[in-house]
LUMKEFI-397002 format. One record per residue (C-alpha): residue number from 0; x, y, z; residue in one letter. Coordinates in steps of 0.001 Angstrom, whole numbers. Layout:
% LUMKEFI-397002
   num        xx        yy        zz   residuo
   NUM         X         Y         Z         A
...
***
This chain:
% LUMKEFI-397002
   num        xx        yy        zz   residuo
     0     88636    107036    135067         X
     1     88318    106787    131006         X
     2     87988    102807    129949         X
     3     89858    100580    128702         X
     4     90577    100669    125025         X
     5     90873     96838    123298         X
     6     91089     97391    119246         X
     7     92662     95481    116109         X
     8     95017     97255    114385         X
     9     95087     96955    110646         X
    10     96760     93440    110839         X
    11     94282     92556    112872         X
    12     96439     92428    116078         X
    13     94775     92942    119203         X
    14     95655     96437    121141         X
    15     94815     96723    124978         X
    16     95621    100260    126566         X
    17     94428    100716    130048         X
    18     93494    103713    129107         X
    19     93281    106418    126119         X
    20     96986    107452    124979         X
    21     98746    110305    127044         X
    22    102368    109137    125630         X
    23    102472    108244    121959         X
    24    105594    107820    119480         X
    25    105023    107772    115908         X
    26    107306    105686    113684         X
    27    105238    107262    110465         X
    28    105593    111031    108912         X
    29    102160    110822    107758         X
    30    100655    109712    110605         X
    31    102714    112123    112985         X
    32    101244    115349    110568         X
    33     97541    113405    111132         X
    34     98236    113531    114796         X
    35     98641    116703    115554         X
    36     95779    117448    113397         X
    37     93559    115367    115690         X
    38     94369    117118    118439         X
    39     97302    115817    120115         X
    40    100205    118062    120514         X
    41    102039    118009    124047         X
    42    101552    113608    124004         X
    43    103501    113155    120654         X
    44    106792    112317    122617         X
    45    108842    110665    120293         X
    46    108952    111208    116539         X
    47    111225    109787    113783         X
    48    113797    112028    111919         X
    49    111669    112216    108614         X
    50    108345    113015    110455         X
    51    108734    117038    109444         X
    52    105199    117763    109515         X
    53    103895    120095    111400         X
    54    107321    121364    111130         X
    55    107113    123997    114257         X
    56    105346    121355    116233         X
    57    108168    118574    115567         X
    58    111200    120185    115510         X
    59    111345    120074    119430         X
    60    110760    116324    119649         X
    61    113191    113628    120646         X
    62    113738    111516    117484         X
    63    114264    108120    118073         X
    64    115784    107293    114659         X
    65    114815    106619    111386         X
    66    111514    104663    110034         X
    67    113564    101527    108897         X
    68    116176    101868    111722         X
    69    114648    103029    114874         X
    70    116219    103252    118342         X
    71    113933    100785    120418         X
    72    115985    101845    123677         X
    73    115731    105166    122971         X
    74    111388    104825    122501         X
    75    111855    102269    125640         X
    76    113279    105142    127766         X
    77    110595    107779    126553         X
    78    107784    105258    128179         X
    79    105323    105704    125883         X
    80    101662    104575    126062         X
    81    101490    103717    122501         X
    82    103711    103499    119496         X
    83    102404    104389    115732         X
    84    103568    102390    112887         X
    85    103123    101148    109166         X
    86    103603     97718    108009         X
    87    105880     99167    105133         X
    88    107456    102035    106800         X
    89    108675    100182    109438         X
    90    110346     96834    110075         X
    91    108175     94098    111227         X
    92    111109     92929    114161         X
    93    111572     96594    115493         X
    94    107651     96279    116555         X
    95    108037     92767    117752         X
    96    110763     94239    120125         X
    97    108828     96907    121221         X
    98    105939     94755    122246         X
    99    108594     92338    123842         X
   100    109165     95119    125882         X
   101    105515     95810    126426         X
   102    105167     98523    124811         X
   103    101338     98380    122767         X
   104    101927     99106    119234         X
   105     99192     99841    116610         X
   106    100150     99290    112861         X
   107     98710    100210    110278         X
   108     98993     99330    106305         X
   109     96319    100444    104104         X
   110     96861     99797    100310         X
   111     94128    101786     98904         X
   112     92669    105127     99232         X
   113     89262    103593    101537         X
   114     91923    102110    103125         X
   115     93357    104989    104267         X
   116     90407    106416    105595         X
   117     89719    103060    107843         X
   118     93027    103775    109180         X
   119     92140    106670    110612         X
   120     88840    106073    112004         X
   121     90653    103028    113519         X
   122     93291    105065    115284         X
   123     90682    107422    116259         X
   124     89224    104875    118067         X
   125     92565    103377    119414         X
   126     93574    107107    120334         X
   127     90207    108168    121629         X
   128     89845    110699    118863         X
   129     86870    109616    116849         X
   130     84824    112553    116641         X
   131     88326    114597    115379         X
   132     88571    111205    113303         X
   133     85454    111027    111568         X
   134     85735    114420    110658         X
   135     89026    113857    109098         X
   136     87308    110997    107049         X
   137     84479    113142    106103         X
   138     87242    115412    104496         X
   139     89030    113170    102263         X
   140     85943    111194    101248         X
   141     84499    114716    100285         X
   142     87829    115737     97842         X
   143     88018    112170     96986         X
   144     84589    112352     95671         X
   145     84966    116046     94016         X
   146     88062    114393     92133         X
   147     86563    111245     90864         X
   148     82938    113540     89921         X
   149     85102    115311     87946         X
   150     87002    113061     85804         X
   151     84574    112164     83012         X
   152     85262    111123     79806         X
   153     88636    110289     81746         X
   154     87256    107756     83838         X
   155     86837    105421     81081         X
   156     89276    106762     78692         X
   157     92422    106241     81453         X
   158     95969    107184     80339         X
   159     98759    104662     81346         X
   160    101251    105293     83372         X
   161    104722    104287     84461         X
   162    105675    105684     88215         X
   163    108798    104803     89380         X
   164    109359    105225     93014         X
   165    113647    104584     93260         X
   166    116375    104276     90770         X
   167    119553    102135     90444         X
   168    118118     99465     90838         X
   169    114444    100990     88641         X
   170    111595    100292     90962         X
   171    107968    100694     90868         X
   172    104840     99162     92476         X
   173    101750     96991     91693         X
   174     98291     97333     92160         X
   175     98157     95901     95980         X
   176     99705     99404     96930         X
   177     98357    103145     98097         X
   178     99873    104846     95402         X
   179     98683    102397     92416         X
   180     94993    103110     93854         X
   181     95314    107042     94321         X
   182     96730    106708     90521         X
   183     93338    104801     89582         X
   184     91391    107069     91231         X
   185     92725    109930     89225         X
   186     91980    107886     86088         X
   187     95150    105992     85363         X
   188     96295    102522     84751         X
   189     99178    101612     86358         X
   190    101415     99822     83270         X
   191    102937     97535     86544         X
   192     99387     96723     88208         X
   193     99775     93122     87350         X
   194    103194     92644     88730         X
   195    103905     89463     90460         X
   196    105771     91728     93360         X
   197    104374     94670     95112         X
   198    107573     96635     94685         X
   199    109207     95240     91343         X
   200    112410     96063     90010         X
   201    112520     97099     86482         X
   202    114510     99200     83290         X
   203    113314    101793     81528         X
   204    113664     99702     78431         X
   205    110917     97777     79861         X
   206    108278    100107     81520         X
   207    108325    101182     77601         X
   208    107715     98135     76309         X
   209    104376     98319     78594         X
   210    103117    100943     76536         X
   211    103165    104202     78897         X
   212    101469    107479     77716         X
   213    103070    109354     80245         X
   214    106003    109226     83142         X
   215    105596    110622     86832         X
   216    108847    110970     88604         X
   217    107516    111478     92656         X
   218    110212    113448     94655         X
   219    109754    110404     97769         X
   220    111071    107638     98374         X
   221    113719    108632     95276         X
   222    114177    112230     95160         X
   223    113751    112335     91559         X
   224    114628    115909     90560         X
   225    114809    118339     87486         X
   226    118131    116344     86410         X
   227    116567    112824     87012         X
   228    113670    114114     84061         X
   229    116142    115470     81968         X
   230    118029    111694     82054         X
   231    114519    110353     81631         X
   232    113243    111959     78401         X
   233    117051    111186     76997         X
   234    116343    107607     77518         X
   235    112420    107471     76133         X
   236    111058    107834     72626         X
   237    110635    111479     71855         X
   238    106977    111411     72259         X
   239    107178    109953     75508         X
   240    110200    112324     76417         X
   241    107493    115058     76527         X
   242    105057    113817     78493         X
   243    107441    113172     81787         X
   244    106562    114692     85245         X
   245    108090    115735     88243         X
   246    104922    115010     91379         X
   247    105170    115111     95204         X
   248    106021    112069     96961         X
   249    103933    113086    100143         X
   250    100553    113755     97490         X
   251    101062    110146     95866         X
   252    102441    108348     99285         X
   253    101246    110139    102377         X
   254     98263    109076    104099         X
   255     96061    110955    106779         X
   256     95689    114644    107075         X
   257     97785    115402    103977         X
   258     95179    113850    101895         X
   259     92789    116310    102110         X
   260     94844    118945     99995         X
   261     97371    116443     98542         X
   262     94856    114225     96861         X
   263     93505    117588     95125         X
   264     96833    118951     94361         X
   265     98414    115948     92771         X
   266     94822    115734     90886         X
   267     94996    119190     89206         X
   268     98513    118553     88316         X
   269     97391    115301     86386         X
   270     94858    117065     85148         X
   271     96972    119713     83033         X
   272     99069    116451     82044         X
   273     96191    114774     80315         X
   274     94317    118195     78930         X
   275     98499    118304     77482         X
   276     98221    114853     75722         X
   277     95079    115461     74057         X
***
């Protein structure tokens, strides 16, 4: 019989499963893709209705809901041996009710890109998956490295940026967050790192006051679209106006398996931006 599995989560709260996961529900797109791509495809019972990825695999799932309004009775009912979640994704009473109703739940909430990868070699562990987990790591460490070996004189000489992630009211982030760090990594600086709030509210009026040299406009949370940059560069000083950019959401947001190609993706993007502003 496999043993017992006792593990801290990433808020350090204690997870007991009897034994490794044979029912799991995932509360967390990214983490539902990274599932699947550890090897789990027939114990993924219960999915939310914006995990999408691997889109064949999930479309036959029961969702239980969305990530900030999921239906605890409906997970309940499904029985499952562990529940996936993210201490921003996901609201902080719907896992307190699940464990109420004994369900184990692991959270996670890493806020930089190392972060990330502990996050996965800690579910491996939880989900008795670390070989397929330490892979995974090896991956992402290895394009994480490629990208940061080949920023040079970029590394030093970092553009700022202004990333807003919804609109009406503006909002953007800080630098305890994922996304600030996979910015800094790419050589930026983040024009709202030293906000008082991790998710500030803002105008555009004043994200130019801080000085940006460019504007990315991610596609997640906000679907910013081709009509969202067009209002943008109306509303910024002409030079500015040209150097605004529509990114993926899941390349600046997602963590786990998507990293691998994301990270590189969002990278060469940049990368034309800057070779643009020179």
């Amino acid at each position: 019989m496999p043993a017992s599995v006792q593990i801290a989560d990433d808020l350090g709260f204690r997870v007991e499963l009897e034994r490794p996961p044979a029912r799991i529900v995932s509360l967390v797109p990214s983490w539902t893709e990274t599932l699947f791509a550890l090897g789990f495809t027939s114990e993924v019972v219960g999915v939310t209705k914006f995990c999408v990825e691997p889109a064949p695999a999930v479309a036959s799932i029961p969702k239980v809901g969305g990530t900030k309004n999921p239906d605890v009775g409906a997970i309940v009912k499904l029985e499952p041996d562990l529940v996936i979640a993210n201490a921003e994704e996901n609201r902080r009473e719907d896992v307190e009710r699940l464990r109420a109703a004994g369900i184990p739940v692991f959270t996670t909430y890493p806020r930089t890109v190392p972060g990330a990868v502990e996050s996965i070699l800690r579910m491996g562990r939880a989900l008795d998956r670390e070989p397929q987990a330490a892979t995974l790591a090896r991956e992402i460490t290895l394009a994480v490295s490629g990208i940061e070996a080949g920023l040079g004189v970029w590394s030093k000489l970092r553009l700022r940026v202004f990333c807003p992630i919804w609109k009406k009211p503006w909002m953007t982030f800080n630098a305890d967050t994922y996304a600030h760090d996979v910015l800094r990594m790419m050589g930026f600086n983040n024009v709202y790192a030293a906000a008082g709030e991790r998710y500030p509210r803002t105008t555009v009026e004043d994200a130019v006051e801080h000085r940006p040299d460019i504007v990315l406009l991610p596609d997640e949370p906000y679907e910013f679209d081709q009509g969202d940059l067009e209002e943008m560069k109306a509303m910024l000083p002409p030079a500015l106006g040209r150097r605004v950019l529509l990114i993926s959401g899941r390349d600046l947001h997602w963590y786990g398996v998507h990293m691998v190609d994301g990270l590189r993706a969002l990278n060469e993007r940049l990368s034309r931006l800057r070779a643009a502003v020179v």
